[in-house]
DRENMI-827200 format. One record per residue: residue number from 1; residue in three letters; x, y, z of N, C-alpha, C, O, CB in turn. Coordinates in steps of 0.2 Angstrom, whole numbers. Glycine has a CB too. Example, Ala and Ser with C-alpha at 12.3 -4.5 7.8 and 13.67 -1.06 7.14 Angstrom:
2
- sese  kolmi  n.xx  n.yy  n.zz  ca.xx  ca.yy  ca.zz  c.xx  c.yy  c.zz  o.xx  o.yy  o.zz  cb.xx  cb.yy  cb.zz
- 1  ALA  66  -28  39  62  -22  39  66  -16  39  71  -17  42  57  -22  45
- 2  SER  64  -11  35  68  -5  36  64  0  39  67  6  40  70  -3  29
END
This chain:
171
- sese  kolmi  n.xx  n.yy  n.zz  ca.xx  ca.yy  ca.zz  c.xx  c.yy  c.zz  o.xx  o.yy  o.zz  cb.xx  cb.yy  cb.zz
- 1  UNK  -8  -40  70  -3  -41  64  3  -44  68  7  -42  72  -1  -34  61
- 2  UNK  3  -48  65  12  -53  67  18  -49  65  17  -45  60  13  -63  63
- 3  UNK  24  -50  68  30  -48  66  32  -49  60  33  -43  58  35  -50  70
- 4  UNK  32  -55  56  33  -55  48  30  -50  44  32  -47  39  32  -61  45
- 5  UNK  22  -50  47  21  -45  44  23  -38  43  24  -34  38  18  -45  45
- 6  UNK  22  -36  51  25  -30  51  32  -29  48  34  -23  46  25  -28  57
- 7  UNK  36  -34  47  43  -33  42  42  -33  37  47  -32  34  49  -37  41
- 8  UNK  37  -33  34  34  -32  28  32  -24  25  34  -20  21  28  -37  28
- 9  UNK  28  -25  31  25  -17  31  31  -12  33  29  -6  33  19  -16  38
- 10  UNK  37  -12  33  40  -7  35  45  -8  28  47  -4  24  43  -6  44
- 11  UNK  47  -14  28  52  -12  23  46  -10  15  49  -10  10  57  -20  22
- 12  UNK  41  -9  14  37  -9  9  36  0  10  36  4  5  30  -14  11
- 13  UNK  37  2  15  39  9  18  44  9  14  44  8  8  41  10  26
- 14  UNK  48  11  19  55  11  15  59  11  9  63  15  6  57  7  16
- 15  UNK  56  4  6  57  4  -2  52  10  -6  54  15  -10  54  -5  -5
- 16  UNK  46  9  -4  43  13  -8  43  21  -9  41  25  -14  38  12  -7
- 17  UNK  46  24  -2  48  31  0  56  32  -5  58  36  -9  49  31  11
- 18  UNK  60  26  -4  68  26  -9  68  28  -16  71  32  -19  71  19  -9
- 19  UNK  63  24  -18  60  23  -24  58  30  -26  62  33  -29  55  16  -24
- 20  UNK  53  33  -26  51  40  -26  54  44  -25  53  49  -28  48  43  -24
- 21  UNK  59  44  -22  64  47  -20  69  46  -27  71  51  -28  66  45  -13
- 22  UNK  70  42  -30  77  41  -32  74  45  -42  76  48  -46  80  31  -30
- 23  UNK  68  41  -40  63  44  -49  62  51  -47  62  55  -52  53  42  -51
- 24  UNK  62  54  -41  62  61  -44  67  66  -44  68  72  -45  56  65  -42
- 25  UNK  73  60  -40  80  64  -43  81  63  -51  85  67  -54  87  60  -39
- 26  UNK  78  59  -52  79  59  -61  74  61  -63  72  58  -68  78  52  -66
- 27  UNK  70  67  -62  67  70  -66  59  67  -68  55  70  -71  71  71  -72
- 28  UNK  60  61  -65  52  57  -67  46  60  -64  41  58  -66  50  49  -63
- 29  UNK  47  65  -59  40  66  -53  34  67  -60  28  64  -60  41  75  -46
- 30  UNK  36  71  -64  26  71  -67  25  64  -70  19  65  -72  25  78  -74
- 31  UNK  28  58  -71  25  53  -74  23  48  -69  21  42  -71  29  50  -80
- 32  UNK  23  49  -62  22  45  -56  15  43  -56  12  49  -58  24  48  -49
- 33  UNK  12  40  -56  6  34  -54  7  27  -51  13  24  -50  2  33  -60
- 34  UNK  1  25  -48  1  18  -43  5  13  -47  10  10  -45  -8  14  -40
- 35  UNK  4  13  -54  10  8  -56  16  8  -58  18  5  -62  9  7  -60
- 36  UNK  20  12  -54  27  12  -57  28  11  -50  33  12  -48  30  18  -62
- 37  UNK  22  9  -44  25  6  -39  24  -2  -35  24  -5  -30  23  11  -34
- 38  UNK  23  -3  -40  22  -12  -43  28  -14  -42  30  -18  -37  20  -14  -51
- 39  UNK  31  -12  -46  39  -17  -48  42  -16  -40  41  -21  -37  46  -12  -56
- 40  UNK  45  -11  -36  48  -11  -30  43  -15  -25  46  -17  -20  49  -3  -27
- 41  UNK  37  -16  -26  33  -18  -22  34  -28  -21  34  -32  -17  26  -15  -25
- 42  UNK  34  -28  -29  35  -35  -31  41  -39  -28  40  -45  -25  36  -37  -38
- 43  UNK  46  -35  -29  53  -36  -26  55  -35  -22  60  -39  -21  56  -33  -27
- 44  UNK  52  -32  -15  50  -31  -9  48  -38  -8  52  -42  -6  45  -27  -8
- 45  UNK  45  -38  -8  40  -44  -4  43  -49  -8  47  -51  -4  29  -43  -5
- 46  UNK  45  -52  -14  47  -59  -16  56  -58  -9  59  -60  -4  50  -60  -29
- 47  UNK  56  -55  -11  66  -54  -5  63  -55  0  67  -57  5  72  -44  -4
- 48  UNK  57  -55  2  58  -59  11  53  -62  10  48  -62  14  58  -55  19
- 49  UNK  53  -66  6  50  -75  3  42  -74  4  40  -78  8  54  -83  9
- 50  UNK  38  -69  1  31  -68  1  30  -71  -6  33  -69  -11  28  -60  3
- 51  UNK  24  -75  -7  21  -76  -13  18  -71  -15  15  -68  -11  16  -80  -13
- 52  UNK  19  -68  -21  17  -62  -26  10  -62  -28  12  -64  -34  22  -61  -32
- 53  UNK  4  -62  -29  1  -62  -31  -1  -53  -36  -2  -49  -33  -1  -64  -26
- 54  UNK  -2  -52  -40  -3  -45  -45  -9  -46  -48  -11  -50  -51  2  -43  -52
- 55  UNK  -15  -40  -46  -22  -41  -47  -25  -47  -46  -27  -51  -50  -23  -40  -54
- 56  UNK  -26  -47  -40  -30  -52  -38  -38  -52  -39  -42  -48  -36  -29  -52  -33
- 57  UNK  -39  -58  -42  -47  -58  -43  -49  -60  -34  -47  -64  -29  -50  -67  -51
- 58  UNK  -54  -54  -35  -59  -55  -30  -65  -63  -31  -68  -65  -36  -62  -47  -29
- 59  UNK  -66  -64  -25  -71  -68  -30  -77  -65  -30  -80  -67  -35  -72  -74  -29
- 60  UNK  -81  -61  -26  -84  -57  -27  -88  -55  -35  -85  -52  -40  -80  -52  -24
- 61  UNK  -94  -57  -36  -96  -58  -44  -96  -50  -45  -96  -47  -40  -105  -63  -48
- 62  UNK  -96  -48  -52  -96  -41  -53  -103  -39  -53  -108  -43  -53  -94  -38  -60
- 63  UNK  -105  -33  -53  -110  -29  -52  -112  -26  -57  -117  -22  -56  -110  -26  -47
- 64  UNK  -108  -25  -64  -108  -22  -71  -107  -20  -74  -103  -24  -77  -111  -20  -72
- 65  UNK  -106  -14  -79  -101  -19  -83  -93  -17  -81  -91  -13  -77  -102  -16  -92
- 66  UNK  -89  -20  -83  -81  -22  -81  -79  -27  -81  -82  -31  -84  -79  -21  -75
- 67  UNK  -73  -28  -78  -71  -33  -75  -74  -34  -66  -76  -30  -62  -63  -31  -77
- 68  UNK  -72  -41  -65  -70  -41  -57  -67  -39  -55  -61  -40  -56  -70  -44  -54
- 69  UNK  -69  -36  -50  -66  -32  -43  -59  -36  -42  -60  -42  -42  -71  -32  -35
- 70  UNK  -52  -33  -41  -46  -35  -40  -43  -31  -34  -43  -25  -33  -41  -36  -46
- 71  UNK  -40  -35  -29  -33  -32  -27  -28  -31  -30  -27  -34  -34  -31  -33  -23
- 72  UNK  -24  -25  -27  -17  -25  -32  -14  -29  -31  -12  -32  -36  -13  -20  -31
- 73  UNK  -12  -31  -24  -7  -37  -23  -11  -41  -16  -15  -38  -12  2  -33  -21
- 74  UNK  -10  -48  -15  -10  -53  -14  -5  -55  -12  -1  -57  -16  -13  -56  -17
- 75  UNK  -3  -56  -6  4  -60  -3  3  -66  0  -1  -65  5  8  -57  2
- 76  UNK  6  -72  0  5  -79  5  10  -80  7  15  -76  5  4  -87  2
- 77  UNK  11  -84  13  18  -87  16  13  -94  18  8  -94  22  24  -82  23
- 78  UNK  15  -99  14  12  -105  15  20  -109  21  20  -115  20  10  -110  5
- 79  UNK  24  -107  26  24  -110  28  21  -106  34  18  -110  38  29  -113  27
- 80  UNK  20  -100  37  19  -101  43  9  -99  42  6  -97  47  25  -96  47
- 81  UNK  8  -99  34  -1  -100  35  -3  -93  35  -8  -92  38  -4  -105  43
- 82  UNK  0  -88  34  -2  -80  34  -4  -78  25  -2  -82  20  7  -74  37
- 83  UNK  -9  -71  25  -9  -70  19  -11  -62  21  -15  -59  24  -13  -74  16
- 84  UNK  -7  -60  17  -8  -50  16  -11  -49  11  -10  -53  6  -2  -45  16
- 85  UNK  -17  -43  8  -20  -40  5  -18  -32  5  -19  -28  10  -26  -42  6
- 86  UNK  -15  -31  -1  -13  -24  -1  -16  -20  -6  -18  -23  -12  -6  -23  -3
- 87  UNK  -18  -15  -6  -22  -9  -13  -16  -3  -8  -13  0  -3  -36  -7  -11
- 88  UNK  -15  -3  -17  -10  5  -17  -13  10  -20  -14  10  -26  -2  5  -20
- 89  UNK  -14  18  -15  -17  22  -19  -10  30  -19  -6  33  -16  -26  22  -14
- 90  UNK  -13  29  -27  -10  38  -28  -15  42  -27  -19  42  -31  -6  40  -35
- 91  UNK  -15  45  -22  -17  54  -24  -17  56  -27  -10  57  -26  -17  58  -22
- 92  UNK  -18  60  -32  -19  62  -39  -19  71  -36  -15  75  -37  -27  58  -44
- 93  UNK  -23  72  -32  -20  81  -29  -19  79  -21  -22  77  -16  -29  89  -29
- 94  UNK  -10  82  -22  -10  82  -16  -9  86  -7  -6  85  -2  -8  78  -16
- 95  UNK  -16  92  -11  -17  94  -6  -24  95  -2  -26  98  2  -13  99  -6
- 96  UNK  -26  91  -6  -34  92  -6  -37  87  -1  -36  87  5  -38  90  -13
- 97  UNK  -42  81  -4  -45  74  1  -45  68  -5  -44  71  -10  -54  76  4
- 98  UNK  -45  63  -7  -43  58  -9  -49  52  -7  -45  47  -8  -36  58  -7
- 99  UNK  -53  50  -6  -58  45  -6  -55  37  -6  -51  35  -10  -62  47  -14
- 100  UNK  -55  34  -3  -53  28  -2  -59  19  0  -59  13  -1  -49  30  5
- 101  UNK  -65  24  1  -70  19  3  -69  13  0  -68  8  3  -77  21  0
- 102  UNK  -69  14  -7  -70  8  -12  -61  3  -9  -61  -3  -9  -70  11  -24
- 103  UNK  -56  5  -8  -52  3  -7  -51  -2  -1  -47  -6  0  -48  9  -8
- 104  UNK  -55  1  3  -55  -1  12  -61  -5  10  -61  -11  12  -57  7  19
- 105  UNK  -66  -4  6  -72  -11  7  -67  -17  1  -70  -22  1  -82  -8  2
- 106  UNK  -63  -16  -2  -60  -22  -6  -56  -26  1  -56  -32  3  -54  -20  -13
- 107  UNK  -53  -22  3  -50  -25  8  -54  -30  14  -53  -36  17  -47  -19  12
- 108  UNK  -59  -26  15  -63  -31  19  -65  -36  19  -67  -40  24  -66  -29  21
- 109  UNK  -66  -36  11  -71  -42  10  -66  -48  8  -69  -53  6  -77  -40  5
- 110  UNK  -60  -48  7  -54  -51  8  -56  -57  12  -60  -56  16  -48  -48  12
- 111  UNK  -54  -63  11  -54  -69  14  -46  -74  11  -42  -73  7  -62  -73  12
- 112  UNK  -46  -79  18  -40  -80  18  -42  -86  12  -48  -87  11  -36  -82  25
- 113  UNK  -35  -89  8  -34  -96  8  -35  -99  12  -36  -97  18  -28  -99  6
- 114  UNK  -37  -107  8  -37  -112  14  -33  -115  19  -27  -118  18  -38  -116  12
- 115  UNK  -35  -114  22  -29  -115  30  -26  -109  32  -23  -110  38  -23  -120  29
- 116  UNK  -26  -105  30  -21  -97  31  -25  -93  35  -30  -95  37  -20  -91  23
- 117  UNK  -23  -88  37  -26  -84  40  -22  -77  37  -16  -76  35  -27  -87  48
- 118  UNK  -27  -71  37  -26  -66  35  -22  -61  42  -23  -60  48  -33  -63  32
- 119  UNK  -17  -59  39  -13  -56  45  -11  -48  43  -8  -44  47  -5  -61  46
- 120  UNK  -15  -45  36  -14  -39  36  -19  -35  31  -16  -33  26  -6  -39  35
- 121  UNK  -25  -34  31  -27  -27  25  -23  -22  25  -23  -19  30  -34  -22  26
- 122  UNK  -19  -21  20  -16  -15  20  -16  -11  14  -16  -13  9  -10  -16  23
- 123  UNK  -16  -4  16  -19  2  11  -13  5  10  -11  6  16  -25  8  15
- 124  UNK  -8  6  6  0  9  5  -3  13  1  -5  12  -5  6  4  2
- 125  UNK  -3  22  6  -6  26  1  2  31  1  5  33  6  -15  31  4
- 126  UNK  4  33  -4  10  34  -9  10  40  -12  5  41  -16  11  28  -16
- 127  UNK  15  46  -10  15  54  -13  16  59  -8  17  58  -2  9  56  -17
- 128  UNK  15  64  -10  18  72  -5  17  68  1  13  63  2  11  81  -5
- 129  UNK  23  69  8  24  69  12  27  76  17  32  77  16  27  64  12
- 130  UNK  23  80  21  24  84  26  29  79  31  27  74  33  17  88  30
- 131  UNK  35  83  33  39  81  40  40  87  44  44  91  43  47  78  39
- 132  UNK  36  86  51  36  86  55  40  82  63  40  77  66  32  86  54
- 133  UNK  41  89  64  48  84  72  50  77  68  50  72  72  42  80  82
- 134  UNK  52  76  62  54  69  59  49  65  60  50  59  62  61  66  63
- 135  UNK  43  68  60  37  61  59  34  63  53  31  69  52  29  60  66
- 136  UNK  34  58  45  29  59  40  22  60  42  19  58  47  30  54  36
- 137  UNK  20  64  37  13  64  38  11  66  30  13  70  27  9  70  45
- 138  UNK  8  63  29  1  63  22  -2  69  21  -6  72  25  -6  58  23
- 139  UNK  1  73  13  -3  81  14  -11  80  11  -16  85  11  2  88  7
- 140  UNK  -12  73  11  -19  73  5  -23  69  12  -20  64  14  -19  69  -5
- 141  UNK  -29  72  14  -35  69  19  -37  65  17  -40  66  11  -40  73  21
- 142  UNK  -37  58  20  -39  53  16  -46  51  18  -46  50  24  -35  47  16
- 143  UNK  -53  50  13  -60  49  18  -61  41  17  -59  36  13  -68  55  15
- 144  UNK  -64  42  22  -66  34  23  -60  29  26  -59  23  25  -68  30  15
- 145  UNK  -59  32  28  -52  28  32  -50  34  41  -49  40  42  -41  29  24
- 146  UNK  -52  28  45  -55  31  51  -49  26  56  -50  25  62  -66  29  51
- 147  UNK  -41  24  53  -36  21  57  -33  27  56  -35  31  52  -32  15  56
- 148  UNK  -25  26  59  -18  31  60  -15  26  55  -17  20  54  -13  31  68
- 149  UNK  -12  28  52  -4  24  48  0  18  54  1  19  60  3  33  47
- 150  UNK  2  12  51  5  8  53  11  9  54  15  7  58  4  5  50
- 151  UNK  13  13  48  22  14  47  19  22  41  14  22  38  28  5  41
- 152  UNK  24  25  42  26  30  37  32  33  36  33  38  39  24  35  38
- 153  UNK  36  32  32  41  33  29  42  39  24  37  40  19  42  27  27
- 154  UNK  47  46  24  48  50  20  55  52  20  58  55  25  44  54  20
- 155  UNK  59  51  12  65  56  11  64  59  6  60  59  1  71  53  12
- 156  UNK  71  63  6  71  68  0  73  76  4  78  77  8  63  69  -5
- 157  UNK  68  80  1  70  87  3  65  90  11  59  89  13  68  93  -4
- 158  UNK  70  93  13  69  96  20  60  99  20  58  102  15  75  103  22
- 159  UNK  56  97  25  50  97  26  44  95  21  38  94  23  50  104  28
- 160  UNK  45  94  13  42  92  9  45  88  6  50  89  4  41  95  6
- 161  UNK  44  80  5  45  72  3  39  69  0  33  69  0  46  69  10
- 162  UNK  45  64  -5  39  58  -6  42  54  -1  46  54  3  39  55  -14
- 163  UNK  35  48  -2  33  43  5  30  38  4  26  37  -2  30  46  10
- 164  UNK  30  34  9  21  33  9  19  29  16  23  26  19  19  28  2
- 165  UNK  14  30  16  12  27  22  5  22  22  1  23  18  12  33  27
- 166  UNK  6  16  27  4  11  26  0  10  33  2  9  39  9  8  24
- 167  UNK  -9  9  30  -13  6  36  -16  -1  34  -18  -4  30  -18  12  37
- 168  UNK  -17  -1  42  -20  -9  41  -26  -8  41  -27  -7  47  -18  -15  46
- 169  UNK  -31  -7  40  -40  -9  38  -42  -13  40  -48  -14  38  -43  -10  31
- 170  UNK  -39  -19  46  -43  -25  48  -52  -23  50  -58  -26  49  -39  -29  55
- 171  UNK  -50  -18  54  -57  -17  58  -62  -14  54  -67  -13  56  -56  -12  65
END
């Protein structure tokens, strides 16, 4: 992962940890799901000049009935030829385990644009955050995901936080 990316990855931290933070100073926390973390996401990434892609058609034909398989978000930078693939997951209980397989095989099967090359899978899994010695950590065990966090980001209240933290799935 190149440096633009990783400025990507950490302000995506950041924003998205602020952002939860700031909805459930307003009382929002019970209406939180992966989509009300779109819009900060979009905004993020267009402010340091990434192409936005939202639901990306995989091309991957479907397997029955549905739609085709999408990512949440798709990023380009057609000048320096990079492209990121992001799936953002809410945990829905978060003190239990949370399943990601399907999340980490969309990612994989990611391929670049022409001429690009892929500089980041990344999984931005979003909710309850434990702080420890000032390092976030994820209250919900994520399976099928066998990296550390890239970045993790959490504020709010002392030892319990929203957050989120962000892995890359290349391998």
């Amino acid at each position: 992962m190149g440096q633009r990316t990783q400025k990507l990855v950490e302000a995506l931290c950041d924003g998205v940890a602020a952002h939860l933070t700031l909805l459930a100073r307003c009382g929002l926390w019970p209406a939180y799901s992966e989509y009300l973390l779109y819009d900060p996401i979009v905004r993020i990434a267009a402010h340091l000049q990434w192409k936005v892609s939202c639901e990306y058609a995989l091309p991957k034909k479907k397997t029955g009935a549905g739609d085709n398989p999408r990512l949440d978000f798709f990023f380009s930078d057609d000048v320096r030829k990079l492209d990121v693939a992001v799936e953002v997951k809410w945990p829905r209980d978060t003190n239990k385990s949370c399943s990601v397989k399907k999340d980490v095989a969309k990612l994989r099967s990611v391929r670049a644009t022409k001429g690009h090359k892929i500089d980041g899978r990344l999984l931005l899994v979003a909710g309850y955050h434990v702080v420890k010695d000032d390092s976030p950590l994820l209250t919900c065990k994520l399976i099928g995901l066998s990296v550390g966090p890239r970045c993790a980001r959490a504020l709010g209240y002392p030892g319990r936080a929203w957050g989120a933290s962000v892995y890359d799935v290349a391998k």
